[in-house]
C-alpha positions in Angstrom: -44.3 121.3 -41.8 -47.9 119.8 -41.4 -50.2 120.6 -38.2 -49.4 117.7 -36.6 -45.5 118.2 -36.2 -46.3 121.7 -34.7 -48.9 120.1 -32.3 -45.6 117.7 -31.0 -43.2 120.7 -31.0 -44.9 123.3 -29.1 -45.2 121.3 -25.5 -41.4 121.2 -26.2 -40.8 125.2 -26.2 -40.8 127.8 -23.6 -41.4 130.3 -26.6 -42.6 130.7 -30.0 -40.3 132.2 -32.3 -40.5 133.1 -35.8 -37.5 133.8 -38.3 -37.6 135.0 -41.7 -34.7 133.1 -44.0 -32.9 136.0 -43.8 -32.3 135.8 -40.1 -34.8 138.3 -39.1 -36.8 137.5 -36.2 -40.9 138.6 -36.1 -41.1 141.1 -33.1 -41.2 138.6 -30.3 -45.0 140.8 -29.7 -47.3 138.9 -32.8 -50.1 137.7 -32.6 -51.4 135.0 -34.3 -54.5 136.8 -35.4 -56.1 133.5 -37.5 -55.6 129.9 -37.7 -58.2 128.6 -40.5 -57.8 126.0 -43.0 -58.4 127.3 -47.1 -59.1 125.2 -50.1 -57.5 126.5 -53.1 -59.1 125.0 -56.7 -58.0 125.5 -60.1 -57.0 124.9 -63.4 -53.1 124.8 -64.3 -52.1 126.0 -67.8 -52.4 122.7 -69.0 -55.9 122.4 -68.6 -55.3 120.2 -65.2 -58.3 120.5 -62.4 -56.1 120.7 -59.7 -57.3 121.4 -55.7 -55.0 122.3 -52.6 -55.3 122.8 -48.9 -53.3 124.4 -46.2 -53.6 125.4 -42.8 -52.8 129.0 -42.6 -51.8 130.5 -40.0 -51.5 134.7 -40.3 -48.7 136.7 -38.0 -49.4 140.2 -37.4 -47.0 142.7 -35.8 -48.6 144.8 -33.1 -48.0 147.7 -31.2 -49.0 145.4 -28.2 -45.4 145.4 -26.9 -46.6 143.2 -23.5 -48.0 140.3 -25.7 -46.1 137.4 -25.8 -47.4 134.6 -27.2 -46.9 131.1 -25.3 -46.5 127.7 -26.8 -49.7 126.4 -24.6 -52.1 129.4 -25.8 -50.7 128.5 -29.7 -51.7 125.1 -29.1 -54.8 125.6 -27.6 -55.8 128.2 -30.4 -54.9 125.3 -32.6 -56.8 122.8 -31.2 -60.1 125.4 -31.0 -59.4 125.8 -35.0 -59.6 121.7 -35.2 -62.5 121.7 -33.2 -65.3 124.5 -34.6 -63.8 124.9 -38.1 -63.0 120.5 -39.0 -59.5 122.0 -39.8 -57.5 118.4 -41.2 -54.2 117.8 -40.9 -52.1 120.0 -43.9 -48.8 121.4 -44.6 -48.9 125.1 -42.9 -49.1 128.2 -44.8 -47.9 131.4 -43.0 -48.9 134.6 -43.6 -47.0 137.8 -42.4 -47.0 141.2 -43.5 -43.5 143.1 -45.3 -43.9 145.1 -48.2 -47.2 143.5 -49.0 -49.0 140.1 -47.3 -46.3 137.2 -48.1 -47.1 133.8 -47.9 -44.3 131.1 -46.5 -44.0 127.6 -45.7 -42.9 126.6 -42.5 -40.1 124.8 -41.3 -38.5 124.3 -37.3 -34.4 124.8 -37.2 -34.8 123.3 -33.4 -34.8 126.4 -31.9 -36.9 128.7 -33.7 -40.0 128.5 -36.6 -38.2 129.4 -40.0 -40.4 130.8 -42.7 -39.3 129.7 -45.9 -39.9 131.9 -48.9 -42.7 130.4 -51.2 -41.8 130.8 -55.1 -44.5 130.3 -58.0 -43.9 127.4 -60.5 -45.3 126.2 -63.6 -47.2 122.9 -62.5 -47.5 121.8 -66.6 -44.3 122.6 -67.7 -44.9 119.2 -70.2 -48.0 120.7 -71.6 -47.4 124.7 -71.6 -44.5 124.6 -74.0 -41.7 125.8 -71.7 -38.6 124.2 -72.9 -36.5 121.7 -70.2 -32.9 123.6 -69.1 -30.3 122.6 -71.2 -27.3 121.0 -69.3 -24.3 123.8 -69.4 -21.1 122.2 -69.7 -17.5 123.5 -70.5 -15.9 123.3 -73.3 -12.9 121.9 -71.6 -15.3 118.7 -70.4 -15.6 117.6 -73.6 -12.9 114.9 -75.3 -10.1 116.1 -77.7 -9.4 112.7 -78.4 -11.7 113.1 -81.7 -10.2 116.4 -83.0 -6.6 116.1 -82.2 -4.5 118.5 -84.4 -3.0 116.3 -87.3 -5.7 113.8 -86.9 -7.9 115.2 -90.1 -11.0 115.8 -88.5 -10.9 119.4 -89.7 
C-alpha cells in the first residue's frame, strides 16, 4: 500500500485499526509515534547498486489507555510529514514492536489495516550461485507407456 491509497482510505473510517496476519489486533491505544520517509542504499550479493524508499510509519503500544487515534489526526500527521520532511509518495513500511522491532508491509482488508509479514530474499539469485527449485513431480505422473513390462526396455 503506497501513501496515497491510505490518504483516500482514512476520510472513509470512523477508526484506525491495525491487525497482525495472525488475527491479532494492536491495542486499539497506539500511537503512531513517527511518520518519516528512509532511503535504504546498497549493494546486493551480485555486486548490484541498488537504492529503496519507504514511508515508515512506527506503532507503539502505550500504557495511554484513553488514546485513540482518529482517522482525521492520522491524516493530518500525514500530511505534516509531506509538508516539513518532502515525504514522496512510497509503499508504507510499518514498524511495531513484538519480540524485537518488526518491519511489515501494509495492506487494507476493508475493514481494518493488515500488516503483512516482510521476509528477506536474495535479489541476485542469477549471480550468487543459488541453484533454481527443481520441479517435484510424482512418480506416478510420469508415462509407463515407454517401460511397459515385456516391452524390453529393461
Amino acid at each position: 500500500m503506497t501513501l496515497e491509497q491510505i490518504k483516500q482510505i482514512l476520510p472513509t473510517l470512523d477508526n484506525v485499526e491495525f491487525q497482525l496476519e495472525n488475527g491479532t489486533f494492536v491495542p486499539e491505544h497506539f500511537h503512531v509515534t513517527e511518520v518519516g520517509q528512509i532511503t535504504k542504499n546498497f549493494i546486493d550479493c551480485g555486486g548490484t547498486i541498488r537504492t529503496e524508499k519507504v514511508v515508515n510509519f512506527q506503532l507503539w503500544n502505550a500504557d495511554d489507555y484513553d488514546h485513540r487515534l482518529k482517522p482525521g489526526k492520522l491524516l493530518n500527521i500525514i500530511r505534516l510529514s509531506e509538508e516539513k520532511l518532502g515525504i514522496e509518495n512510497s509503499e508504507i513500511e510499518v514498524e511495531y514492536q513484538s519480540e524485537t522491532i518488526g518491519k511489515y508491509d501494509l495492506e487494507f482488508n476493508g475493514k481494518h489495516f493488515i500488516l503483512k509479514n516482510k521476509t528477506t530474499a536474495c535479489l541476485a539469485q542469477d549471480a550468487c550461485g543459488i541453484p533454481t527449485e527443481k520441479t517435484k513431480r510424482n512418480l506416478s505422473e510420469l508415462s509407463s507407456n515407454s517401460c511397459a513390462p515385456g516391452s524390453g526396455c529393461c
